[in-house]
N, C-alpha and C positions, 0 to 999 in steps of 0.2 A: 731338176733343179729349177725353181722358177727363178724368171730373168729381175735383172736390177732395177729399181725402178728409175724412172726417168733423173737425169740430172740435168741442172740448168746453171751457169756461171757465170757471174758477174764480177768483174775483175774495178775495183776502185782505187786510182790513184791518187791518194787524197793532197794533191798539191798543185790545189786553184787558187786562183789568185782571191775567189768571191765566192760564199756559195750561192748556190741558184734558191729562189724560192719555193719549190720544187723537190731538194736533194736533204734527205732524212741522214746519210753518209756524213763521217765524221771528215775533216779538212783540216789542211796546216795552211793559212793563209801567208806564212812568213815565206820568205824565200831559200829553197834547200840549198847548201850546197853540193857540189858534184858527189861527194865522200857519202852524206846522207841520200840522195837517189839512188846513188850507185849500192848503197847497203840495201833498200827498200825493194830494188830487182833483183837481187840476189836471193832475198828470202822468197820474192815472189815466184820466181822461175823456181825453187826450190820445193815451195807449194803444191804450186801446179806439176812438177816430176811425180811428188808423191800420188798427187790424185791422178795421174794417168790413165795409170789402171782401170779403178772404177769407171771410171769416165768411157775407155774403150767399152768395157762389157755395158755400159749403160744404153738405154734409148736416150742418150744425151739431147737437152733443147739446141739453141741458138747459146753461144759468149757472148757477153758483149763487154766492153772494154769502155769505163769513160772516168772523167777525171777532171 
């Protein structure tokens, strides 16, 4: 069975105050309340359960996390 190919992840938490000139990612400039972050990690960490999996069997890259 040939192996999976590599995976790479990039986790965007689109609640910046500005975007950078730099950042193609979409952004909510407003300010979340606790209720809407607290929804937004929910599904994320819920994401990321799913793709575990693959992710194990992969030659995974680096995560990186920014926002």
């Amino acid at each position: 069975m040939p192996a999976e190919p590599a995976l790479g992840l990039y986790v965007h938490i689109p609640f910046c105050e500005a975007k950078c000139t730099y950042c193609h990612f979409a952004i909510d400039p407003r300010r979340p309340d606790d209720v809407r972050q607290e929804r937004y990690l929910r599904a994320l960490l819920s994401e990321m359960a799913a793709a575990c999996p693959r992710m194990l069997k992969s030659r995974s890259k680096p995560t990186r996390v920014a926002g």
